[in-house]
N, C-alpha and C positions, 0 to 999 in steps of 0.2 A: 355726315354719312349720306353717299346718294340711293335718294328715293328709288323704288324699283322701276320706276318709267324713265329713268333716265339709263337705267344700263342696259349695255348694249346685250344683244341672243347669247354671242359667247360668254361676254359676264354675267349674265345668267344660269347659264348651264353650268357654268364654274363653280356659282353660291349654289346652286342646287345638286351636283356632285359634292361638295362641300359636306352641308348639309346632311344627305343621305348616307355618307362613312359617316358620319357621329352619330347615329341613331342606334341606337342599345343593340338589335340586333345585328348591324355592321360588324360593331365593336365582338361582341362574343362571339360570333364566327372568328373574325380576322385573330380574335385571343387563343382560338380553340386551333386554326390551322399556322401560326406563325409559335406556338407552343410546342405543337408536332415538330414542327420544322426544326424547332432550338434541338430537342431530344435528337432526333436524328444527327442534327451535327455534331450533337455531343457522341455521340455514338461512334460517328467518321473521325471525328479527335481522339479518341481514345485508339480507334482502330490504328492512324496514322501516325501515332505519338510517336513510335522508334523510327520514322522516316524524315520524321519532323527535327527528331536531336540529331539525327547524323548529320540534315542538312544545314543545321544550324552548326555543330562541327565544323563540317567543311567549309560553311561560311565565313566562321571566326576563325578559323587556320587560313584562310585565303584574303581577308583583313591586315591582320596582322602580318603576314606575308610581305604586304607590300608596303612602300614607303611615305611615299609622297598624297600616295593613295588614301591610303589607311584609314585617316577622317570620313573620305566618302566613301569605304567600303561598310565602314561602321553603320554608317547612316541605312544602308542600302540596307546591311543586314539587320537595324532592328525594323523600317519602315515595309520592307517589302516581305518578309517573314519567312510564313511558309508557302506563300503565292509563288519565288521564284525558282524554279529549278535548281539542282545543288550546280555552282558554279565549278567547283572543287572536282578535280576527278576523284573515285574513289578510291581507297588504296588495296594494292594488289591483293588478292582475294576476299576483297570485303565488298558483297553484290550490292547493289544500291536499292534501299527498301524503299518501295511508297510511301509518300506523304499524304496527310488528311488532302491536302488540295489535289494529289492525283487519283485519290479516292473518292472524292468528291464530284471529279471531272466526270467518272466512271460512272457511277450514281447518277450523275444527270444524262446520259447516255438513254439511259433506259429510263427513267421518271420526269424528264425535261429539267428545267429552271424551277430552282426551289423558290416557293413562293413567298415573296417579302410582303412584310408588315404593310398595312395599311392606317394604321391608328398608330399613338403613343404605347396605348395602353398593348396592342401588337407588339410593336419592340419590347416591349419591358418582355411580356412572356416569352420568344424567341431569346435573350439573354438568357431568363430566368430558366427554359429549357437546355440552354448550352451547358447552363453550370449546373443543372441537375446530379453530377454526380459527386457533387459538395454534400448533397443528403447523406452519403454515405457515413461521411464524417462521425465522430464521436459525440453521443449527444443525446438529449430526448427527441422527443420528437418535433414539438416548437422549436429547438435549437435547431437540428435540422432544416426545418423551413426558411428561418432565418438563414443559416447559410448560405440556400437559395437564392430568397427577395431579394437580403439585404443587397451583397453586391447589386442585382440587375437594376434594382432603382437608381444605383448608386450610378453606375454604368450609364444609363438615360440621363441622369439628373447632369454627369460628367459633359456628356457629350453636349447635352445642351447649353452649357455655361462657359464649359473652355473648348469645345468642338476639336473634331477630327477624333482618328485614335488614339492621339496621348490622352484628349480627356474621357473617353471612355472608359480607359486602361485605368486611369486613374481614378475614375469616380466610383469602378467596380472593388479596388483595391482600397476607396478610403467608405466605401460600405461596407467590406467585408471586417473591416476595422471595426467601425462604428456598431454596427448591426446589433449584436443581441446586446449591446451597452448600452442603444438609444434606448430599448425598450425596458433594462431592469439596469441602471447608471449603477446600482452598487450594489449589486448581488454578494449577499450572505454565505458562511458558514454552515453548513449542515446541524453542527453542535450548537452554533449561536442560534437558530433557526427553532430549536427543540426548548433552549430556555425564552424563546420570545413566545412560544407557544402555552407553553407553562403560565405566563406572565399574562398571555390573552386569556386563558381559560377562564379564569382569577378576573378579567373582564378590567383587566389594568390599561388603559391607556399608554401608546407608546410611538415614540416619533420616530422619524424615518432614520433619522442617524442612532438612535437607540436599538431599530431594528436590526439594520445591517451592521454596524459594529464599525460603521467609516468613519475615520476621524476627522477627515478635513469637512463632510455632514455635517456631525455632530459640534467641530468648531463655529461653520457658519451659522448652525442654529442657536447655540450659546451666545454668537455676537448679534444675531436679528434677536433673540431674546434680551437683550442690551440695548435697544436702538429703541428713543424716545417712538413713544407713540405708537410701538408696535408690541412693547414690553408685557402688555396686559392680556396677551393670547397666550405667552408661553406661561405666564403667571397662574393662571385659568387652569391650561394643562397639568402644569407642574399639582396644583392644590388637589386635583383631579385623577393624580399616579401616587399622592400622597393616601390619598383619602380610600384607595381602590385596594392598593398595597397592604395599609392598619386592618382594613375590612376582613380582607382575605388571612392572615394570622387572627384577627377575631374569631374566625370561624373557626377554627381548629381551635380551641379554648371553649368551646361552645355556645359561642355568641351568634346572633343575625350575622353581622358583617356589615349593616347598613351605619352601624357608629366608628368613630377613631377607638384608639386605646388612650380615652380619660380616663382620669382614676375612677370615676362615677362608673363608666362602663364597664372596666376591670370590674371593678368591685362586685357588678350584679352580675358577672361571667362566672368569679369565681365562688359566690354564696351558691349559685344554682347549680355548679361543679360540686360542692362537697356534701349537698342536699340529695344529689346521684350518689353519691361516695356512700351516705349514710341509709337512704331507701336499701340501696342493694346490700350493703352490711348488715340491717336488719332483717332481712328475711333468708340471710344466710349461717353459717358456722363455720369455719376456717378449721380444717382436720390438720394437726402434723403429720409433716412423712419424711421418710431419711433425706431428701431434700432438700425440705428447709436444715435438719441438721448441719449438712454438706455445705450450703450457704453460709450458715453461721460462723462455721469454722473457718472457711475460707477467708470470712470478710474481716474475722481476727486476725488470719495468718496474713497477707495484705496490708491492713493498719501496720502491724507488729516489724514485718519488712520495709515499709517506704518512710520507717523513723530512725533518726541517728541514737545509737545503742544507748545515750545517757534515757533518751525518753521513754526507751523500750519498755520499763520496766514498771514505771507509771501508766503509761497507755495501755498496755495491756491489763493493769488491772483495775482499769477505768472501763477497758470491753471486755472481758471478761465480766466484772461484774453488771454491768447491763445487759450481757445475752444469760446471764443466770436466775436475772431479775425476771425478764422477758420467758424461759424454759421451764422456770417457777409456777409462772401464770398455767403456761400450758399442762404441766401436770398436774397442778390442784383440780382444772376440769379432766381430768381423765384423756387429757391429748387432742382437746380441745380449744378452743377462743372463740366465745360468744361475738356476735356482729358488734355489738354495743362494748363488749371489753377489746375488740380487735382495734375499734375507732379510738378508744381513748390511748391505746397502748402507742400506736402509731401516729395521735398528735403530739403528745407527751416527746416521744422519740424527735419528732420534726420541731418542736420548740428546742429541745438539747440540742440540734444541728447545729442550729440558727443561731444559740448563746454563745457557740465555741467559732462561728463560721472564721470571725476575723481574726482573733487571739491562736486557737489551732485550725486548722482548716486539714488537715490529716486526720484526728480525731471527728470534728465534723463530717466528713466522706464516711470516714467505717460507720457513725452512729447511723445515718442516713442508708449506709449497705444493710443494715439492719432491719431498717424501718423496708425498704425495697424487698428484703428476704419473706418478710411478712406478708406484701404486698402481694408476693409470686406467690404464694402459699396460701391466698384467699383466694388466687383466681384459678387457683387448679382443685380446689376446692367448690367455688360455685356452683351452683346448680346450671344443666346444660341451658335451660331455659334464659338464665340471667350472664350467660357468657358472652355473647354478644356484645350486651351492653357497658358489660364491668369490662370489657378490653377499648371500648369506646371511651369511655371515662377514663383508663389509663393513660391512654393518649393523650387526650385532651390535656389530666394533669400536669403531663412533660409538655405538652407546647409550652403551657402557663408558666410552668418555671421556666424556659427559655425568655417568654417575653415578660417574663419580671426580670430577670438579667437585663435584657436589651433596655427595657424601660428604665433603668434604673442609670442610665449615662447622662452624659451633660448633653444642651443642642436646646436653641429655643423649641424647637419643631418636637423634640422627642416631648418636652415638656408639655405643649399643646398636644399631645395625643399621636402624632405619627409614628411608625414605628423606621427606625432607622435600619436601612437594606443592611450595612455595615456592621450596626451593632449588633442586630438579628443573629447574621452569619456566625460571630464570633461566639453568641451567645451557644447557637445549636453548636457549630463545632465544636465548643466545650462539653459539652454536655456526652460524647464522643466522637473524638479527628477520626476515630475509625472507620465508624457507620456514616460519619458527612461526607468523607473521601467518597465512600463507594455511594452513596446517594441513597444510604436507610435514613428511615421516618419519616413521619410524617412532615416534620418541616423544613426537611434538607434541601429539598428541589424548590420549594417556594426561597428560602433564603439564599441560595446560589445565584439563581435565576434578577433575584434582586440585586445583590453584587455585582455581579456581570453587565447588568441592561439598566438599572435606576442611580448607578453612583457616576456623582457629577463629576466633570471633568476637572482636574485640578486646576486652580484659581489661582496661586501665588501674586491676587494683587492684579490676574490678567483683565478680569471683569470688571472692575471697577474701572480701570483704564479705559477698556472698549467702550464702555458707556458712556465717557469723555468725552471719546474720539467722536464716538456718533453723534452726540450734540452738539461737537464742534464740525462734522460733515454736512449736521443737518443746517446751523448756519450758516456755513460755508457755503452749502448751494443756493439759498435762499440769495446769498450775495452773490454769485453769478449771475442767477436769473435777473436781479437788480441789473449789475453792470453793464447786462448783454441788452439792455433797455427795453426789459419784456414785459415791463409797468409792473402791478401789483401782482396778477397773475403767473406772471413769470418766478417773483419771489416764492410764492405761497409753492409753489411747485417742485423749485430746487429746497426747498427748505423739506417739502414731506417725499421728496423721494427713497432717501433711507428707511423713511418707516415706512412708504409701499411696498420698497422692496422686503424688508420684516416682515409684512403680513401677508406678503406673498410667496415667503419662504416658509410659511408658519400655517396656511392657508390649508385646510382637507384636500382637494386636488393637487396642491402640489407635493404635499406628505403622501398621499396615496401613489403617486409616478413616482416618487424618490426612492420610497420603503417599498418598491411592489419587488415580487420575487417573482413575477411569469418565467424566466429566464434564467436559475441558476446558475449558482457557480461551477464551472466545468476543472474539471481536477489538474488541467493543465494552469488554468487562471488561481486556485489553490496554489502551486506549487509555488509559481511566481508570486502571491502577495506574500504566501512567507518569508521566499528568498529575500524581496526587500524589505519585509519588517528587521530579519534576521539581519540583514547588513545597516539597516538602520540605527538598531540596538548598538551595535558594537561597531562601528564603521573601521576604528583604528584595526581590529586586530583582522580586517578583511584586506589591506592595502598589498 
């Protein structure tokens, strides 16, 4: 570069014109009046729009018209637009309306030469101003913005790579593309958005194709979690959604949350559960009332209907005589059940469940509807003070029996203590498809939530393959870099490329831009991903 004493007055004054447009406040003026200037013409475009399609009309009628022609009339008519006059005369009674350019021309009549850009950052705002009335558009309010930028950088970025107006045209139309997708690649679901939220409250760890529910995400995370060398982050995570997930069902059991579900932790969840069972039964007395009646009978009539006639007649006088047993106690006390006869009455009952669970499992339910009839009959009986807590402890109970269900499946993982999202789900939907459907209880939403966002993606054999493949890519580059005679360096390079690219798929800044939502899904882009899940599923009966 030549020193300042060699260049001449003009090229000096040139680097120091130069120079003083780049200076911040150049720049913000030239942004603040070539801004204006876009809005206004956006303004004259709007105004000129139906002067603009007539004469585009009469261009492409006057095109096509001719023969020989025709190629170059095409050209004329997309290159010269609405700059030229309509060629076309008009047809008889239809008056020839102003174009933006003859209203533009008019415009500067009276305000002179509108003033061009001085700076990049000038053009961009002058487009960004033209397309201002893209805000309009559907959308929040970022969407809207984006509507805006996106094209006009797009527009600048065009013209500066492919130049002239096709690449402007083009750079604005492949921003207006890109745009709110550079900023949020895979915007979420509303619904899926509400059980990721669920799943963060709970302080569960979750990755960006877990977030948004995108599959081809979620595949490439599955195969960077495959890929030598980079395997031990998503291993990390995974122990870490494992470990977040048991905590959070711990908690609803009455646990910290800070252990898994080992037997050792169950165990001192549920002694400190029936230690509550048993305080508050002692300082209470369990009153009958036509209620519990009403219950009894019912959970007789119930057994006695969901059995085939031969068992009828034993089963019922298998319940029968345990709610006479149980009606007995009550009236010897005068229509009462002490705390301490209530506890034993209803473990007594929960061991009978438990003896018939596998042999009958119909009679089991009724003895257990009995034992539950009890249940409801001590807590409408408590005292206001201990209601509170005796409805706390109920709950808690039913988690417990769900995650003894859950716990009690096959799976190394369930065996070390994790709680499986799958087995969970099945375990609360049993418990009632009623209440899970509509999202009662206490552990409906956590077990849904886990279904949805922690179940891995099916494997038939595909994982283990990929992690193959990737130690044979990982060789495979390593012998490139060899081949291509980049010495030792070169090897070690193509060989950990796969697993850079792993850990950089797997990396907090690139899960943060992958999973971010700034930009939701807009209900047009909904309509469309269903359309092609939908043609996806069933592609034959679309043809």
């Amino acid at each position: 570069m030549a020193e300042f004493k060699d260049l001449s007055d003009a090229d000096l004054m040139k680097l120091i014109a130069a120079q003083q447009q780049q200076s911040p406040a150049v720049v913000v003026t030239d942004v603040a009046k070539s801004a204006g200037v876009g809005l206004g013409e956006a303004g004259i475009g709007m105004a000129g729009l139906p002067g603009d399609v007539q004469m585009l009309a009469g261009k492409g009628v006057e095109a096509l018209a001719g023969k020989s022609e025709t190629p170059k009339k095409l050209q004329e008519l997309v290159t010269e637009g609405a700059a030229k006059p309509i060629a076309a005369k008009p047809e008889a009674g239809l008056s020839r309306l102003p174009t933006s350019t003859d209203i533009k021309k008019k415009v500067e009549e009276w305000t002179g030469p509108f003033y061009e850009p001085q700076t990049q950052a000038g053009k961009v705002a002058r487009v960004a101003g033209q397309l201002a009335p893209a805000a309009a558009l559907p959308g929040g309010l970022a969407q809207r913005a984006v509507n805006v930028v996106a094209p006009a950088l797009g527009a600048e970025a065009g013209e500066a790579f492919i130049g002239g107006p096709y690449g402007k045209m083009a750079g604005a139309l492949a921003g207006g593309v890109v745009g709110a997708r550079g900023i949020t690649p895979a915007p979420a679901t509303a619904e899926r958005m509400a059980l990721v939220r669920a799943l963060e409250g709970e302080r569960v760890p979750l990755t960006a194709g877990q977030r948004t529910g995108n599959k081809p995400l979620q595949w490439f995370e599955a195969a960077a979690a495959d890929t030598p060398f980079a395997a031990g982050r998503a291993a990390r995570l995974n122990e870490a959604q494992g470990r977040a997930f048991s905590g959070a069902v711990m908690r609803r059991i009455g646990a910290s949350g800070d252990e898994i579900a080992t037997p050792d932790a169950v165990d001192r969840a549920v002694r400190s559960l029936n230690r509550t069972f048993e305080d508050l039964s002692n300082r209470n007395t369990l009153t009958a009332d036509t209620q519990l009646g009403s219950d009894l009978v019912n959970t007789a009539r119930t057994y006695v209907d969901s059995v085939i006639p031969s068992q009828r007649s034993q089963g019922r006088q298998n319940i029968e005589g345990i709610m006479r047993d149980v009606v007995d106690q009550i009236q010897t006390n005068n229509g009462q059940m002490t705390g301490q006869l209530y506890q034993a009455t209803r473990s007594r009952l929960g061991n009978m469940a438990d003896g018939v669970r596998e042999s009958d499992p119909q009679l089991s339910r009724a003895i257990s509807g009995i034992r539950d009839s009890l249940d409801d009959a001590m807590g409408r009986s408590i005292s206001p003070a201990d209601q509170a807590a005796w409805a706390e402890a109920r709950t808690q109970w039913r988690n417990w029996k769900a995650l003894e269900k859950a716990m009690s499946g096959a799976g190394s993982s369930v065996a070390e203590g994790f709680v499986s999202p799958s087995q969970l789900r099945t375990a609360v939907a049993g418990q009632g498809r009623g209440q899970y459907t509509r999202g009662q209880g206490d552990m409906a939403e956590l077990a849904r939530a886990g279904e949805a966002l922690l179940r891995p993606l099916p494997q038939s054999g595909t994982a283990p393959r990929q992690a193959a493949g990737n130690l044979f890519a990982s060789m495979a580059g390593g012998l490139l870099g060899h081949q291509a005679g980049m010495g030792v360096e070169g090897t070690l390079a193509g060989m950990a490329a796969p697993a850079a690219a792993g850990r950089v798929a797997l990396s907090r800044p690139m899960q943060a831009y992958l999973g971010n939502q700034l930009l939701p899904m807009t209900r047009g882009e909904m309509s469309r991903r269903l359309l092609v899940q939908e043609l996806l599923a069933s592609p034959d009966a679309r043809r």
